[in-house]
C-alpha positions in Angstrom: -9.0 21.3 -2.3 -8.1 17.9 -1.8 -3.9 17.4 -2.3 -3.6 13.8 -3.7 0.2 12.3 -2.5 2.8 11.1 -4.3 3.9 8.1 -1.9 7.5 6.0 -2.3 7.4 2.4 -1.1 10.1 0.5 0.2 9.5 -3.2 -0.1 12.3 -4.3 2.7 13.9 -7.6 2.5 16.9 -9.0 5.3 17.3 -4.8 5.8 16.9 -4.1 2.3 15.0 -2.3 -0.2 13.9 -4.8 -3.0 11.4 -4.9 -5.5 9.9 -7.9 -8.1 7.6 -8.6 -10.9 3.6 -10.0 -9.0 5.7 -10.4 -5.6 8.5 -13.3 -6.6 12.2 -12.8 -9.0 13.5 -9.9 -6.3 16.4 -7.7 -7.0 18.2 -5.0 -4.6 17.5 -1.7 -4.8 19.5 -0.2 -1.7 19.1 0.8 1.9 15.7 1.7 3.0 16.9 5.0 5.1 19.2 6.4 2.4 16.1 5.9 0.2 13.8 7.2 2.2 15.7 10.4 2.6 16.3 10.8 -1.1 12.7 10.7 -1.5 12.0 12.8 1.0 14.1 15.7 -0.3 12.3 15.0 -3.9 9.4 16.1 -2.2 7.6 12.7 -1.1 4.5 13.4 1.0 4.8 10.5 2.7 6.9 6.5 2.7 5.7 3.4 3.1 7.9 0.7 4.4 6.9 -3.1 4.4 8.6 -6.0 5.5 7.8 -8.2 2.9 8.8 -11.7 4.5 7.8 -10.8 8.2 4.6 -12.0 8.2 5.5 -15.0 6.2 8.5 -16.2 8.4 7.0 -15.1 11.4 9.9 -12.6 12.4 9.4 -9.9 14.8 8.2 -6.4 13.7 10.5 -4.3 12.2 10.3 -1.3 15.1 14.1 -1.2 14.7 14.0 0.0 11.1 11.6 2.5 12.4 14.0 3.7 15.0 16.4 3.9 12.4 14.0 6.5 10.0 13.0 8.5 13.2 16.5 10.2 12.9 16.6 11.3 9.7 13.3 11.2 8.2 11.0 14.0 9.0 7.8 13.2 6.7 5.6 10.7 8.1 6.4 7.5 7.4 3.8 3.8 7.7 5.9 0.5 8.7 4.3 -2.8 8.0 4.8 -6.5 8.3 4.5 -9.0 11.3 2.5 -6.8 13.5 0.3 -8.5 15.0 -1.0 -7.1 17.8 -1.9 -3.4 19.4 1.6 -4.4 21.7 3.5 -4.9 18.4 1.9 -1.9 16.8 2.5 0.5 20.1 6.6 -0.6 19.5 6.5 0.5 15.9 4.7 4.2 16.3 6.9 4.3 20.0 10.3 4.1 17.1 9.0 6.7 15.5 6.5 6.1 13.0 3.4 7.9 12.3 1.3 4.8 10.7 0.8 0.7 11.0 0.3 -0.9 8.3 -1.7 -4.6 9.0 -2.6 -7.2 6.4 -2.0 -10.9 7.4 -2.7 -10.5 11.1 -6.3 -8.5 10.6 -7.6 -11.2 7.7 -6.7 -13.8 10.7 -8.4 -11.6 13.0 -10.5 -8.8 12.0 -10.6 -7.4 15.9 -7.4 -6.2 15.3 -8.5 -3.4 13.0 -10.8 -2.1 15.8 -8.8 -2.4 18.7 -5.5 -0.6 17.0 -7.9 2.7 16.3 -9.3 2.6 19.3 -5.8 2.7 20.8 -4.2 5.0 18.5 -7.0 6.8 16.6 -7.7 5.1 12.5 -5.2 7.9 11.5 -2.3 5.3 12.5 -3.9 2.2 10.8 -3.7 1.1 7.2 -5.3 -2.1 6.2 -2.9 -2.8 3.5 -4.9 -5.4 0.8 -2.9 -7.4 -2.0 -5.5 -8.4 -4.4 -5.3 -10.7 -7.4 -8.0 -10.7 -10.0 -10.2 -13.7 -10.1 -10.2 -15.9 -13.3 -11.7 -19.2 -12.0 -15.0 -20.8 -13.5 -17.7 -18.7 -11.4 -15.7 -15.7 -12.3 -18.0 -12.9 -13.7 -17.0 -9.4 -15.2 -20.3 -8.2 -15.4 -21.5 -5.5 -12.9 -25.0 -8.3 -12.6 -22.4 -10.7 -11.4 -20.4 -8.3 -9.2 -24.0 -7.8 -7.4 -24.6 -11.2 -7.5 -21.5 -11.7 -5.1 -19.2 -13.6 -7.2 -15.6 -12.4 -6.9 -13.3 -10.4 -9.0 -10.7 -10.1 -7.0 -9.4 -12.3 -4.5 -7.8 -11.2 -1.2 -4.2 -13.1 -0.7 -1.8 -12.9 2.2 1.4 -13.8 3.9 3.3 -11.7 1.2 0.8 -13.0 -1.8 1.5 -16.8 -1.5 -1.8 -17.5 0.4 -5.4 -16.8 -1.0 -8.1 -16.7 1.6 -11.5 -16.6 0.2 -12.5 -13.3 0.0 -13.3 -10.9 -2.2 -11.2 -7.4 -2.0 -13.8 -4.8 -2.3 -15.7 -7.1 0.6 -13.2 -7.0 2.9 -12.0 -3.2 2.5 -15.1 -2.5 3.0 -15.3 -4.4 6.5 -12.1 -2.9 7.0 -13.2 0.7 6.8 -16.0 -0.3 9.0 -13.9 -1.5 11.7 -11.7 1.5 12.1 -8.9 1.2 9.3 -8.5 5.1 8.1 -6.8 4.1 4.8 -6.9 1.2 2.2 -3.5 0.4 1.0 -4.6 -1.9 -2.2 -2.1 -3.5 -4.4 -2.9 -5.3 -7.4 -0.8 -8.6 -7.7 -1.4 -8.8 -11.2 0.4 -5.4 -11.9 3.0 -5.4 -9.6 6.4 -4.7 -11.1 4.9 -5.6 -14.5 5.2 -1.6 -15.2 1.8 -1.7 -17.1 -0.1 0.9 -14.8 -2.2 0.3 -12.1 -5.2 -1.8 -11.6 -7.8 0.9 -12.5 -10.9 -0.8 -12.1 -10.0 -2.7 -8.9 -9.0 0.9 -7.4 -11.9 2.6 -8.5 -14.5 -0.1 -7.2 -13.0 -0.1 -3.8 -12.7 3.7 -3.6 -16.3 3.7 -4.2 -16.9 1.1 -1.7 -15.6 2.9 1.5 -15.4 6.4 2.7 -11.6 6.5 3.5 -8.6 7.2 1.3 -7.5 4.6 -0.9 -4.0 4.2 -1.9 -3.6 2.6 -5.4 -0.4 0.2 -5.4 1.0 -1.8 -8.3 1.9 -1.2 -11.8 3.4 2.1 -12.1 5.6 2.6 -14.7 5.4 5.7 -16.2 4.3 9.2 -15.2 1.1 9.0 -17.3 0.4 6.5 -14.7 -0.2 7.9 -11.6 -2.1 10.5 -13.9 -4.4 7.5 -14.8 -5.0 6.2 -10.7 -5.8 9.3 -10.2 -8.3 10.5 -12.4 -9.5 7.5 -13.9 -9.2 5.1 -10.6 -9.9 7.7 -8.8 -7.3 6.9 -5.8 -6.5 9.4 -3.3 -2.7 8.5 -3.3 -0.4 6.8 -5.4 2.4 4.3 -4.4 5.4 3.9 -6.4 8.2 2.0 -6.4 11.0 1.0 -9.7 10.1 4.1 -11.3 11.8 6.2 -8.2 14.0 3.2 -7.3 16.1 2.9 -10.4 16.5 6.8 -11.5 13.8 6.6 -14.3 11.9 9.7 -12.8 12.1 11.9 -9.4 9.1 12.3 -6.8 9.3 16.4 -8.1 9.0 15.3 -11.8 5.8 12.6 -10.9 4.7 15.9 -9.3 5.0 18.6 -11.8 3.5 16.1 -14.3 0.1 15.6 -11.9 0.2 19.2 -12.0 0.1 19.7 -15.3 -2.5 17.3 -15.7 -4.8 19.2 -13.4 -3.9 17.1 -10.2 -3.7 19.4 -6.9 -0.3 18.2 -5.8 2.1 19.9 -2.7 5.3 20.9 -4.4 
């Protein structure tokens, strides 16, 4: 039986964890490694961290924050933000961690994808995918529209100030295609707004590819993750304020996916 993961992300910002309402009106939330081990004693299955300004301001990758996890944190753990390169990757799994996460740097060039798994295997990449839904003139809800090509949801990088053109389910699916082994999709729309995640973008991508799909933005209660889950059918969920400001544990997400029916590792 497929487990389905309960996965804490640390948005890091300067060398802290920080978290926001659609990406912008950041507040701190503490220090990414003493986070990380709290979560991992709650029972986390895995962390996420990304460098939310790297790719933005150009900075180099954050393999020292990775060095810094590698002591103390023993689940695996995805960096992400700046990489750029296989070089820039091999220095972030050398620190320590098990995963890369890529976004900015693959939309520029798609070869990336491909040339990272053939290095380290798809296991280690994560196309991460920030998504926002499309509400321009041509936009078109219906599924004869969706076939028709029109976007719904619009791929956006460089932390979510830059739209590019494309349409989300589109390019995860060229991203599974090149080598990525998991979709890390976030719904600008939802996230930090606390209104659950973006079920129908999550559900249309998970159909679209054959590799887990982590559903990202929006969580705010425990029903929630319940929801991505069953109804968006996501393979993991990634939260962040609800674990970040004491409202719930990772054991309590997990007892209530339980209870729900979820298969969950306790």
């Amino acid at each position: 039986m497929l487990l389905r993961r309960v996965i804490p992300c640390l948005d890091v910002d300067k060398g802290r964890v920080v978290k926001g309402v659609e990406f912008v009106n950041l507040r701190d939330a503490g220090d990414p490694v003493e986070l990380a081990v709290r979560y991992q004693d709650e029972g986390a299955d895995e962390i996420v961290f990304l460098d939310i300004t790297a790719s933005h301001e150009r900075r180099e990758t954050v393999a020292e924050l990775a060095r810094r996890c590698a002591d103390d944190v023993f689940i695996p753990f995805t960096i992400g933000g700046g990489v750029r390169s296989v070089a820039e990757a091999q220095a972030v799994l050398d620190a320590g961690a098990d995963k890369v996460s890529v976004n900015s740097a693959a939309v520029a060039r798609p070869e990336l994808i491909g040339e990272m798994a053939s290095v380290f295997g798809a296991q280690c990449v994560v196309l991460a995918i920030d998504a926002r839904r499309d509400s321009g003139p041509d936009s078109d809800r219906s599924a004869a529209g969706r076939a028709g090509g029109l976007a719904r949801y619009g791929v956006y990088i460089k932390g979510g100030r830059e739209p590019i053109g494309r349409d989300a389910v589109e390019w995860a699916r060229e991203g599974a295609e090149r080598g990525a082994g998991e979709i890390l999709l976030t719904s600008m729309d939802r996230d930090g707004t606390e209104d659950g995640y973006e079920l129908e973008l999550t559900r249309t991508v998970a159909d679209a590819v054959d590799v887990p799909v982590i559903a990202s933005g929006g969580a705010g209660t425990l029903d929630h993750l319940v929801e991505a889950i069953q109804a968006g059918d996501a393979d993991a969920v990634l939260c962040a304020s609800i674990f970040h400001y004491g409202r719930h544990t990772v054991c309590e997400a997990k007892e209530h996916m339980r209870a729900a029916g979820i298969p969950v590792r306790l």
